[in-house]
C-alpha positions as CSV (number, residue, x, y, z in Angstrom):
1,X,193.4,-1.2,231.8
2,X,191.4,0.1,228.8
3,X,191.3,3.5,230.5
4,X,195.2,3.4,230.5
5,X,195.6,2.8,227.2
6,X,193.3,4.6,224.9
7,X,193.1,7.3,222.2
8,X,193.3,10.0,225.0
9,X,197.0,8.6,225.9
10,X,197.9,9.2,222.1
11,X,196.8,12.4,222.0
12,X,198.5,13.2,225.2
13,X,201.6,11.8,224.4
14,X,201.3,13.6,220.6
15,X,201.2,16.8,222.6
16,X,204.0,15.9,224.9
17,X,206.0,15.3,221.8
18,X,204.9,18.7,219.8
19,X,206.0,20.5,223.1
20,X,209.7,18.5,222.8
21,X,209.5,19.7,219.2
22,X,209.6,23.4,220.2
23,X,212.3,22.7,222.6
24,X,214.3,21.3,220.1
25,X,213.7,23.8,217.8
26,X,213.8,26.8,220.4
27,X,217.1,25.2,221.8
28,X,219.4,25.3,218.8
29,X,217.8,28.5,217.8
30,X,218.2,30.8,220.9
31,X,222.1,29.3,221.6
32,X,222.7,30.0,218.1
33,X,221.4,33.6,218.5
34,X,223.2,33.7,221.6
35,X,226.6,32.3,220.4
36,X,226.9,35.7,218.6
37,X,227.5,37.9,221.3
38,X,229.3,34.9,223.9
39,X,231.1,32.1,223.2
40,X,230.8,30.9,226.8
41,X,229.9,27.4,227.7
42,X,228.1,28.2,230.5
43,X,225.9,31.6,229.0
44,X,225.5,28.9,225.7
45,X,223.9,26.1,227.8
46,X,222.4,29.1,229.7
47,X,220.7,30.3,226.5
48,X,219.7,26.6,225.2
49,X,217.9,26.1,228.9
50,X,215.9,29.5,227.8
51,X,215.2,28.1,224.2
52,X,213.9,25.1,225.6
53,X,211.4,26.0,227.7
54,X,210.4,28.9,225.6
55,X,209.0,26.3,222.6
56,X,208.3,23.7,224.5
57,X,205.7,25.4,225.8
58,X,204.2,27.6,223.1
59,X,204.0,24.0,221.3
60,X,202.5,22.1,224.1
61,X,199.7,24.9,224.5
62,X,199.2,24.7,220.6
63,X,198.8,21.0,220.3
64,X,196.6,20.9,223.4
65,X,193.9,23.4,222.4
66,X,194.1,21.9,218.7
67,X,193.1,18.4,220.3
68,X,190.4,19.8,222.6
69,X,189.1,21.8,219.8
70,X,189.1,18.7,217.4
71,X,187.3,16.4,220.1
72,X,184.7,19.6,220.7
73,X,186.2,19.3,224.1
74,X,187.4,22.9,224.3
75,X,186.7,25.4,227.1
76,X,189.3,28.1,228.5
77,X,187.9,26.2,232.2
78,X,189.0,22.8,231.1
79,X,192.2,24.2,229.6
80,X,192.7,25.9,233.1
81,X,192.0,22.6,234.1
82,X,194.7,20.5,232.3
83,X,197.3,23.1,233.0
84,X,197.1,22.8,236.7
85,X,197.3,19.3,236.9
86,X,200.2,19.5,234.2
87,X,201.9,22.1,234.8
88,X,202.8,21.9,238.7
89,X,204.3,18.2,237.9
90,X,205.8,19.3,234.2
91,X,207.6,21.6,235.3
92,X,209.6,19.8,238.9
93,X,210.0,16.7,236.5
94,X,211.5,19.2,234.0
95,X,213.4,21.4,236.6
96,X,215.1,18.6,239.0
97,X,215.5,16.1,235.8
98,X,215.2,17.3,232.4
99,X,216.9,21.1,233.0
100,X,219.9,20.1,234.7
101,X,220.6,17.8,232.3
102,X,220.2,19.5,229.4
103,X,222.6,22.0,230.8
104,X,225.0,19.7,232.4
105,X,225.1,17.1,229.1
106,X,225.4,20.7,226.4
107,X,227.9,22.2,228.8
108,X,230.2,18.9,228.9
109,X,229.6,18.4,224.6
110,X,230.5,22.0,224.0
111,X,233.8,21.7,226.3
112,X,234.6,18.5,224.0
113,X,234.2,20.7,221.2
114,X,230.7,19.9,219.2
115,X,229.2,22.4,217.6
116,X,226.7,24.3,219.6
117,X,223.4,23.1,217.2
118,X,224.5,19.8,218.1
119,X,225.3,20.0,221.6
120,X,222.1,21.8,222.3
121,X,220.2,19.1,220.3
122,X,221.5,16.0,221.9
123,X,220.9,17.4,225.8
124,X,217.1,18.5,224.8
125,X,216.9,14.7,223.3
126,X,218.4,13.2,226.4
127,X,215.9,15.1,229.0
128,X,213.2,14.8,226.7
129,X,213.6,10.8,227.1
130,X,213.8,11.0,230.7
131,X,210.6,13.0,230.8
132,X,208.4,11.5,228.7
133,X,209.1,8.4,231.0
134,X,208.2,10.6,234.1
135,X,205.5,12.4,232.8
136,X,203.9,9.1,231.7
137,X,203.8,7.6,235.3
138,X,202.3,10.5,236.8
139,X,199.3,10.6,233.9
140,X,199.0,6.6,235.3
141,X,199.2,7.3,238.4
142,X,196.1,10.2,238.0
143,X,194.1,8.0,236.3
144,X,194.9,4.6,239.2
145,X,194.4,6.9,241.7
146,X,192.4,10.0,240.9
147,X,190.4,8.7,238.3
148,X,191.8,12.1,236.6
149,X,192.7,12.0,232.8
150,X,194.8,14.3,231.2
């Protein structure tokens, strides 16, 4: 149980939650740019799918070369490493789960008539929830099975 539970599974789970920080800010920022030019539900929630994944990862990737680099840990092999065990999983979990959500929950707040920052906001929230769950399981289930830490 100590290998479940440790400083690594803070670290992950900081990075996890920097990536979920660029969503949120990518989100609102991209439909906001977007909203100029359509005022389209479904080009908006289009547009706050694109901001989403478009900061999540550029903050995931920052946060997990700052932690290797703090731990001395850091090599462009074991980065190669971490991304193809995360990656692959990240993104299905994201794609069948977290996407259509965020889509389907900003689409059905902007038809009730919230502004587009907020609607964009609460989805990412939502599907961040429901992956950090996910997510978490699989990094368990590496570590039961695998003996693989991420």
């Amino acid at each position: 149980m100590g290998k479940l539970i440790n400083r690594r599974l803070i670290d992950f789970n900081k990075e996890v939650l920097f990536g979920e920080v660029g969503g949120i800010i990518g989100a609102p920022l991209v439909v906001f740019l977007a909203s100029i030019f359509s005022a389209r539900p479904g080009i908006l929630a289009s547009f706050t799918l694109v901001g989403s994944i478009t900061g999540a990862a550029i903050l995931w990737l920052s946060a997990r070369i700052y932690d290797r680099k703090k731990r001395k840990q850091f090599s462009v092999l074991k980065l190669g490493e971490d991304i193809a065990f995360y990656t692959p999983v990240a993104f299905t979990i994201a794609f069948f789960v977290c996407y259509p959500s965020i889509f389907l929950i900003s689409r059905f707040l902007l038809r009730k008539g919230l502004p587009v920052v907020v609607s964009s906001a609460s989805a990412e929230f939502s599907a961040f929830l429901m992956f950090l769950i996910a997510i978490n399981i699989y990094r368990f289930l590496l570590i039961i099975f695998f003996d693989k830490s991420l």
